[in-house]
N, C-alpha and C positions, 0 to 999 in steps of 0.2 A: 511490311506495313502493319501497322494498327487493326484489331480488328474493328466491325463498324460498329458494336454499340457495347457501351458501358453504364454501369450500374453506380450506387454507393450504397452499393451490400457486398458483404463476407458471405461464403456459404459455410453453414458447421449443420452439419448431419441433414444434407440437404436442403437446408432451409435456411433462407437470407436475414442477415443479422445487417443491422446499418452502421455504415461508418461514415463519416464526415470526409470522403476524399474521395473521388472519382475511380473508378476502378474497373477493369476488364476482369471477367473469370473464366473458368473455362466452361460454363455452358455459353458461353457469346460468340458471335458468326465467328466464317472461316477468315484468316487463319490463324486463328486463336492458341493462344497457350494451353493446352490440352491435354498433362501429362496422365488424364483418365486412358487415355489409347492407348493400346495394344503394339503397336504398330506403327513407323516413324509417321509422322505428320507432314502436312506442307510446310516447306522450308525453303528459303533463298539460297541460305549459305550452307557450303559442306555436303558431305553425302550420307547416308545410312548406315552407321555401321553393320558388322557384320550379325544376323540376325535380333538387331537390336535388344539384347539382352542384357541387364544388370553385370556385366564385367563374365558373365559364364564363361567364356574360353579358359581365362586365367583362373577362375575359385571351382572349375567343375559342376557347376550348376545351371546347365544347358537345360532351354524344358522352362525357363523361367521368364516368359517375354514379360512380365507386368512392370511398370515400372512404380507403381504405387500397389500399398496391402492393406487389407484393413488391418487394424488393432487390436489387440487381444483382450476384445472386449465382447460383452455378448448382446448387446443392443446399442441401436445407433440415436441416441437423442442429445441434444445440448447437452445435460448434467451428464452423460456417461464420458462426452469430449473433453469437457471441465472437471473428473475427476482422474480422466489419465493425461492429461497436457501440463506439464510442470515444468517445463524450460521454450524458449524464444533462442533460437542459434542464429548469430547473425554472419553472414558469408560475406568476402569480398570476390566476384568470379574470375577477373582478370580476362575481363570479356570486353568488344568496343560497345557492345547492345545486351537490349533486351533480348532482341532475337538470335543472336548469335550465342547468347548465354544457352538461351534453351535449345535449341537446333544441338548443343556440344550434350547438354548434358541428357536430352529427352533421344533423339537422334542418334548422335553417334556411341553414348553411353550407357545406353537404358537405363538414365538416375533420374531424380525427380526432385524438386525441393517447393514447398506450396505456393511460396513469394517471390515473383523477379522484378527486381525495381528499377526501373530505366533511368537514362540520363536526365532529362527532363521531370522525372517524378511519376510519369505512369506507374499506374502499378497493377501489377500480372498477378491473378490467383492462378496458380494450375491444377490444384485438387483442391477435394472439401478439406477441411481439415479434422475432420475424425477419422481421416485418413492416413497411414503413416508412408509416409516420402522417403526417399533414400537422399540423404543430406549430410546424414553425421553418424559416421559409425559408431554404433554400440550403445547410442543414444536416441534413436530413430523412432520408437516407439512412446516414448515420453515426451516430443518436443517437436515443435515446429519448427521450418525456418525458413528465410530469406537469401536473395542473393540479389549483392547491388551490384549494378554494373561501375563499373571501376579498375581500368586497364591496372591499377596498383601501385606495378614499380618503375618510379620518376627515373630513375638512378637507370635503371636500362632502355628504356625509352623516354628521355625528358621533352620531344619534343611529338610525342603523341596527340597531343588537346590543340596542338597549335596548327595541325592540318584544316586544310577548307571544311566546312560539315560540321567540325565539330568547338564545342566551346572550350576556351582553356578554361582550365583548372589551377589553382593554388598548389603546390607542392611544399609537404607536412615532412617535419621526421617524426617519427619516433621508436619508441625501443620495445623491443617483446621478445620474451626468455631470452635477456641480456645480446639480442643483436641489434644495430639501430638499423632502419629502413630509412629511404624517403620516398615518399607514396605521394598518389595525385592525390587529394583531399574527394570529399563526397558533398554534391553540389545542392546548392539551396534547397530546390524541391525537393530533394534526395531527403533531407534534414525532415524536410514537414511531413514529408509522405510518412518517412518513419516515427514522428512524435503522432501523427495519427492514427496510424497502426498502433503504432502502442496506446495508446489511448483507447482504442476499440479492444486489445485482450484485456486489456485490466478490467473492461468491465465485462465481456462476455467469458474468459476462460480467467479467472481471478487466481486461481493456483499456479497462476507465471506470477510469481512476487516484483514486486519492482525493484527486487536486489540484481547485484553482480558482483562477481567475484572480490574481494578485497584481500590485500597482502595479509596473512595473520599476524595478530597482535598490533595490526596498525588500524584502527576503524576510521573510516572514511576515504583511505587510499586506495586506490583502483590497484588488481591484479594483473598486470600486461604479461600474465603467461601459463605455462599449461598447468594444471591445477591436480596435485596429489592428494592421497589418501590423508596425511599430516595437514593438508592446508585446509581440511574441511573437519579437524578435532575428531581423525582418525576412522569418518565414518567415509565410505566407499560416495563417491559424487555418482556414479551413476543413480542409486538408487536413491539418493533423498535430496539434492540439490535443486530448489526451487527460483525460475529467476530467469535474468536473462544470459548468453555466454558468449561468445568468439568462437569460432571454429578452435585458434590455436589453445581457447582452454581446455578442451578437451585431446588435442595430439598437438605434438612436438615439434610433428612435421611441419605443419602450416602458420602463417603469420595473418592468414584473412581473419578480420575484417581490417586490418591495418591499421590506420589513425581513428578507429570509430572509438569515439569515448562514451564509454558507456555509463561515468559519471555523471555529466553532462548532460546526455539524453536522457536519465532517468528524471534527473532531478526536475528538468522540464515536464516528464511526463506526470511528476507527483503534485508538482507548484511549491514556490517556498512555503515553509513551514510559514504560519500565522498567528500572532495572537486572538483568541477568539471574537475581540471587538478592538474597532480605533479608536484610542485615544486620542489619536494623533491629526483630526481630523480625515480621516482615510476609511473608505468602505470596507476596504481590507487589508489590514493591519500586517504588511509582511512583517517578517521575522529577521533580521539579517542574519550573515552566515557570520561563524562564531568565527571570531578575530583570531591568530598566534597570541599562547600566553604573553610572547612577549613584544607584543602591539599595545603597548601602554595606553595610547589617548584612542584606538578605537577600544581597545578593552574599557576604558570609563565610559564612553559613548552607547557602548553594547549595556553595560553595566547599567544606563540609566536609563534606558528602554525597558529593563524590568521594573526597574525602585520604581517606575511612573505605574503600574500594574499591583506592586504589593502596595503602597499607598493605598490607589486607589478602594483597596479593600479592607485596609485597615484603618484608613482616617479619614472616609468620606461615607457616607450613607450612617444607616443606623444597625451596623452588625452582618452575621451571614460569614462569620468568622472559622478558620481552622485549626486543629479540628474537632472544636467544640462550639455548639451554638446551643441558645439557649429553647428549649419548650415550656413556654411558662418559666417555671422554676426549674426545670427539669436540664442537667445536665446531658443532653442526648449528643452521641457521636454523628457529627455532621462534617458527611464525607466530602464537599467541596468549599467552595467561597462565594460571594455574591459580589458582583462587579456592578456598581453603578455610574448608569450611561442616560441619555433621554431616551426616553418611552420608543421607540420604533426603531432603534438602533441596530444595524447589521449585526447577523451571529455570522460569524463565518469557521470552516472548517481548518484548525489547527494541524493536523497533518493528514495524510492519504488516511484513507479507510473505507468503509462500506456501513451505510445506514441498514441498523438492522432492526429496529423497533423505533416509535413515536407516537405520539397522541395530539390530535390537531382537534378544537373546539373552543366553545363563546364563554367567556365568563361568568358563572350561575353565581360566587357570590363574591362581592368587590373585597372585603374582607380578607378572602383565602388565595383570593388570586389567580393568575393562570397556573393553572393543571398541564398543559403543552410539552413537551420534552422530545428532546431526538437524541437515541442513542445512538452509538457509531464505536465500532468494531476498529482497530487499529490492530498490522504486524509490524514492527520496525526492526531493522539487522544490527544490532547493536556488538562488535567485534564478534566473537562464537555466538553468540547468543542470538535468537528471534523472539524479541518481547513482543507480546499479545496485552494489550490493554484496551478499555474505554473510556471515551470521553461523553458525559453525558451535561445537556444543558437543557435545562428546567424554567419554568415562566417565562416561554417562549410565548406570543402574541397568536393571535389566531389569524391562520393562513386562507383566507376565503375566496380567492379566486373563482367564478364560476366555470370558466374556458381554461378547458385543457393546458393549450397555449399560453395563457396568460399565471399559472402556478410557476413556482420554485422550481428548477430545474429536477430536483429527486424525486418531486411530487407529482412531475408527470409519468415518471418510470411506471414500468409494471408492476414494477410492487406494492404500490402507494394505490392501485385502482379501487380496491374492495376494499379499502380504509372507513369506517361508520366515525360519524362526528361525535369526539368527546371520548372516545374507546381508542384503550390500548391496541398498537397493528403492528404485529410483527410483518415485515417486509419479506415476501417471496415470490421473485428474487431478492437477497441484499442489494442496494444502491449505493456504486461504488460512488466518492465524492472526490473530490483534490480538493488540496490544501488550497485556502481561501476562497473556496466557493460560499457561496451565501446559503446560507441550510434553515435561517427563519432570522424572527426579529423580536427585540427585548420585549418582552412582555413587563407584568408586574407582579408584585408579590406582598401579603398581606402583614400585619390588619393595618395599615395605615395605605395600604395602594402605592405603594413607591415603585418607580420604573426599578427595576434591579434583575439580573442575570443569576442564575445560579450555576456554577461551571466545575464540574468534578470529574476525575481521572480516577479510576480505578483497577486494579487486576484481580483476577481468583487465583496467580502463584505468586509469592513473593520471588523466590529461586534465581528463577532467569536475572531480574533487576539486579540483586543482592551478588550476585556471582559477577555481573557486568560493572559493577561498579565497586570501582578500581579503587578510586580516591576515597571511598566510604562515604559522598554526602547524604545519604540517606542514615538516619536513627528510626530503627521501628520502636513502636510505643505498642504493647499488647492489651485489646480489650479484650483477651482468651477469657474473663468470667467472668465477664460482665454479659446481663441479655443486649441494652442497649442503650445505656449509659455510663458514662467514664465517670468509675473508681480507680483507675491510674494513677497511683501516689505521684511519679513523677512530674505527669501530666498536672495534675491537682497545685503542686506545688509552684508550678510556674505561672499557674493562673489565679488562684482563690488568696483574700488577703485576710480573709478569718479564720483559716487556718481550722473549718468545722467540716471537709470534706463535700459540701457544697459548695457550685460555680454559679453564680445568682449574675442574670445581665449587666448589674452595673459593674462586676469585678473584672467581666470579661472585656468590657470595652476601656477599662482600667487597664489592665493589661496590654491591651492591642492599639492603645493610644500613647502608650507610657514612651519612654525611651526606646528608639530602634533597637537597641541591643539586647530587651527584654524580650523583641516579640521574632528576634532571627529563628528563635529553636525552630517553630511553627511551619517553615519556611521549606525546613528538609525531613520534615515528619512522613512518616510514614504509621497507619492505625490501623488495626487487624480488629474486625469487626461487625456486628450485623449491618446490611445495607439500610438507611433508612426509609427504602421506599419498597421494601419486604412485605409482605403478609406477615410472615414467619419471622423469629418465633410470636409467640402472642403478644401485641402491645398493652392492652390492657391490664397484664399478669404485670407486663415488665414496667410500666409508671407506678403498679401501685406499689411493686417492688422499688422504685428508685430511692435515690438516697432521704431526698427533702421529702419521703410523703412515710419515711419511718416513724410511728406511732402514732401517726396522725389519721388512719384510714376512721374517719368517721362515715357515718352515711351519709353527708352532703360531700363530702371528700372524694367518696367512689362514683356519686353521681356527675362529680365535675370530671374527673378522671373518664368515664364512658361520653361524655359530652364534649371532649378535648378531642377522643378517639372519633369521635363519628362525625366531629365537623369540621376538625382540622389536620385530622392525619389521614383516615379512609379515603377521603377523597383521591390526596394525593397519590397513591399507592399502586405499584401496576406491575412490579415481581410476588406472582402466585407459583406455585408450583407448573402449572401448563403454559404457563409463558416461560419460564425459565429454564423448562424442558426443550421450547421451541427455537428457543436464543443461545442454547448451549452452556445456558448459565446453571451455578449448583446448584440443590436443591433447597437447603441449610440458607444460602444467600449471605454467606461467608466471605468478606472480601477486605479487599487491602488499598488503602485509600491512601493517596500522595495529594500533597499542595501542588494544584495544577500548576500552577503559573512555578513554583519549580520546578514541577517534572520537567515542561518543556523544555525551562532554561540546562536541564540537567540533560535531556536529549538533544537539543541541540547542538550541546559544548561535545558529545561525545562524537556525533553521528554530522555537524552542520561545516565544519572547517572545509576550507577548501583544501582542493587535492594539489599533491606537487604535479608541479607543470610536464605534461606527460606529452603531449606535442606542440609544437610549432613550427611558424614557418622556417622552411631549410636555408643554410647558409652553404658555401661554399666549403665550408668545413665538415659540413653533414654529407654530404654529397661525395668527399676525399671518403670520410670514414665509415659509409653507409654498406651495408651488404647488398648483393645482389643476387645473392643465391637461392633466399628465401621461395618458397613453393605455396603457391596459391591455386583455388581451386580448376583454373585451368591445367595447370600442371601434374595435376594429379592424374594419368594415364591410365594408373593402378586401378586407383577408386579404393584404395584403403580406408582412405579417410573419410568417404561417404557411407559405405556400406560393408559387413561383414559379411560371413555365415550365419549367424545367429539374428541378424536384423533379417533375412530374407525367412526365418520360418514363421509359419502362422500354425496359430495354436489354435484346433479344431475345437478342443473344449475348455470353456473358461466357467468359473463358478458365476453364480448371477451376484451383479455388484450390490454390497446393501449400503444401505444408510449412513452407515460412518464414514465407509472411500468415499461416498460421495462430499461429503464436507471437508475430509481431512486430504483428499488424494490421493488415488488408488495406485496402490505400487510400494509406500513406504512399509 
């Protein structure tokens, strides 16, 4: 039975974190899932093993009753959980319960694993989780896991679900290291329970990436098997693998979690990718998933969900162009686009990431416009590669909510508490977001006050992109010597029609009005360049240096040039060297600017396909061909696959963790 009271909190280092799902732990009455004991627990089913100890008879490690250890870490708080937690292992048990799961594995095994998800969707914590479990040999100190209940294989018991008590199940094939199964499927609640568990690490333990294994050299195809040193570009999975796994990606032996796609689940847990505003009539503007090259009429369909996007920004409004816009006269590299929508129009978040700075306050002059912006942290798993980018959006509206309650959902996070109106706030914690959440609304942007968006992608390595992409649609464009404006002959020549090395506003909207085919280059540009909303380097050095103000620096010249600075650019400006410290950004403000609305089209085509159909429902022909040999975690008597030697030692002394594990994850 249940025990009698339940929570919708996690414990991580003691201390209850909320999740959106009903949940028992193990500090809740008796007879609760309790793998903190020593000692077998009240149980229904089965008896005690023999001094309930982690497999000692067989590995000679008698003397070892615990069934959980701490971590080899040297203090227990949130960030120390969150810097050594980097994988999600999910179990199939091959159990009729929740309680017979743990009774086999706490009882008669001395193992432990944090999560047991019953049939109906309860969900069991049985340790804190800065606690390491015995779940997954060789893996146990980096990773959490789960175990859903799930008798598994259909094919030797097909007629299990259809006894009194219990609810049928759907019966799945599918194949894992080239054997096919047919397994019972995992049942609705089973489904939410776990998109809300995931949904509570991404944002409390953010180093479980919302990746999983994928076949190499295939990006977007799910790995259905045990995962070698080749399949991760040669680098060892234990020690750098971030994400979520299977039991059998890690050993050969096992086929749990069985039918769990972990495609499927993720992408629920991230939301589809977004354009940042609807065009479409729609608050948020999904994305759809990129068609097969060779799906002709949705390929055109796909195809013209974008054109309706670049339009938008090249032939509607008055400029805010890539990636050149004008200052005055000034040819200044301007790293995104401007999209115009009506004044109060949803911004919403184009893919998964984490809010890590913003500036929320009132309009001081109608002129200049909203100052507002929310930047946001993106990792995406592009084939080998994990690109790291931002998406940043500017002339955001001001958010004034007075009740907690009644703010944007990131804004009532912790991070956003001690935020002062009008001031740069780096968010600590970052505030994880998913794709298509609402993160503010269009503001305006000056001197004429037009509703307008500013929306720009950028990175600090080109590498990762440059190496991931295959087909070559990105062309970099170098502003390596310029401070911060484009002298880029190439650049120059595709935009200026006087041929004097000045970009003057009328040639640029000449340009980006002209024929489609003049303004495609734009589209797959990529610009190496100062940021423009830097401190650094010095702006006033660098206007009076720009091109159009060569030999003209009179003294009413330098005074317009200090008066440009301090009334239309200072304001906007919010990368200084202590913020950019705080944000992990360079110091220099150095960076590599892409046409958003291609990025995503170019992320999406890489990363959005759907995957080959990896289960379904069984046929009679699955059922002929199906194995039934396959070992799931009941089967495992050994406990190989749970726990080693080397998972049972604890390390008396560990160095004290600094500042970079903590960000980057302690362990690589």
């Amino acid at each position: 039975m249940p025990p009698t009271k339940r929570t919708y909190e996690i414990i991580i280092a003691d201390k209850g974190y909320p999740i959106d799902w009903p949940t028992y732990t193990f500090r809740d009455a008796d007879p609760g899932f309790d793998a903190t004991q020593n000692t077998c627990t009240h149980h229904s089913l089965g008896r005690c093993g023999p001094g309930g100890t982690p497999f000692a008879p067989a590995k000679g490690l008698g003397g070892n009753t615990n069934r959980i250890r701490k971590r080899r870490i040297n203090e227990r708080s949130l960030v120390a959980a969150q810097s050594v937690i980097k994988q999600f292992v999910v179990h199939l048990d091959g159990c009729a319960s929740a309680e017979m799961c743990f009774n086999v594995l706490h009882n008669e095994r001395g193992l432990s694993c944090h999560f047991i998800l019953d049939n109906d969707g309860t969900l069991y914590q049985t340790c804190d989780l800065i606690d390491c479990a015995y779940h997954a040999a060789g893996m146990n100190e980096s990773s959490i896991g789960i175990e859903i209940s799930n008798r598994g294989d259909a094919k030797k018991e097909p007629d299990f679900y259809n006894q009194p008590g219990r609810k049928q199940r759907d019966m799945v094939a599918c194949t894992i290291n080239g054997h096919k199964y047919v397994a019972f499927d995992f049942t609705p609640p089973q489904y939410l329970a776990m998109e809300a568990l995931g949904k509570f690490t991404a944002r409390f333990l953010p180093n479980i990436k919302l990746h999983s294994p994928e076949i190499p050299g295939m990006p977007g195809q799910s790995h259905w098997g045990t995962l070698y040193p080749q399949d991760l570009t040669g680098t060892y999975l234990r020690s750098t693998y971030s994400g979520y796994l299977g039991h059998y990606h890690i050993t050969e032996r096992k086929w749990d979690p069985g039918p769990f796609d972990f495609k499927k689940f993720l992408g629920k847990l991230a939301g589809r990718r977004s354009f940042p505003i609807g065009l479409h009539g729609m608050a948020k503007a999904e994305m759809p998933e990129a068609p097969r090259p060779d799906a002709r009429e949705e390929r055109a369909a796909y195809d013209q969900l974008f054109e309706r996007y670049y339009d938008n920004n090249e032939l509607e409004g008055n400029g805010g162009y890539f990636p050149v816009g004008p200052l005055d006269n000034a040819q200044l590299y301007h790293g995104g686009i401007h999209l115009h929508v009506e004044r109060g129009t949803n911004v919403v978040v184009p893919v998964v990431g984490k809010i890590i700075a913003a500036r929320n306050g009132p309009i001081t002059d109608p002129q200049l416009g909203s100052k507002n912006f929310v930047l946001i942290k993106h990792n995406e798993k592009v084939g080998a590669e994990s690109i790291e980018f931002y998406t940043l959006f500017f002339h955001l509206a001001e958010e004034n909510a007075a009740k907690k309650s009644q703010r944007l959902k990131w804004m009532a996070g912790q991070g956003w508490d001690e935020a002062a109106v009008g001031n740069t706030h780096a968010l600590d914690p970052p505030e994880p977001v998913q794709a298509g959440d609402v993160i503010g609304h269009v503001g305006i942007a000056g001197p004429e006050a037009e509703p307008q968006l500013h929306f720009e992608i950028f990175t600090v390595e080109h590498g990762p992109i440059d190496r991931a992409d295959a087909a070559k649609f990105w062309t970099l464009y170098s502003g390596a010597g310029d401070q911060r404006f484009c002298t880029n002959k190439v650049i120059l020549g595709k935009i200026e029609r006087k041929k004097d090395g000045i970009i003057t506003p009328e040639e640029l909207q000449e340009a980006f009005r002209g024929d489609v085919e003049d303004r495609l280059w734009a589209r797959t540009a990529v610009t190496d360049h100062y940021s423009e909303w830097s401190v650094t380097p010095d702006w006033v050095t660098a206007l009076q240096n720009a091109p159009e103000n060569k030999g003209k620096l009179t003294p009413r010249r330098q005074r317009e040039i200090k008066d440009m600075y301090e009334n239309q650019i200072l304001p906007t400006l919010w990368w200084d060297e202590a913020m950019g410290q705080r944000l992990g950004l360079p110091p220099d403000a150095r960076v590599y600017t892409y046409h958003p609305i291609g990025f995503l089209r170019w992320l999406n085509d890489l990363t959005g396909q759907k995957s080959i159909e990896v289960t379904r429902k069984a046929t009679a022909q699955d059922f002929a061909e199906a194995s039934s040999n396959g070992v799931l975690d009941i089967d495992d008597k050994e406990g190989t696959s749970f726990v080693n030697e080397a998972d049972l030692v604890v390390m008396k002394e560990v160095d004290k963790l600094q500042l970079p594990d903590m960000a980057d994850g302690y362990g690589d």
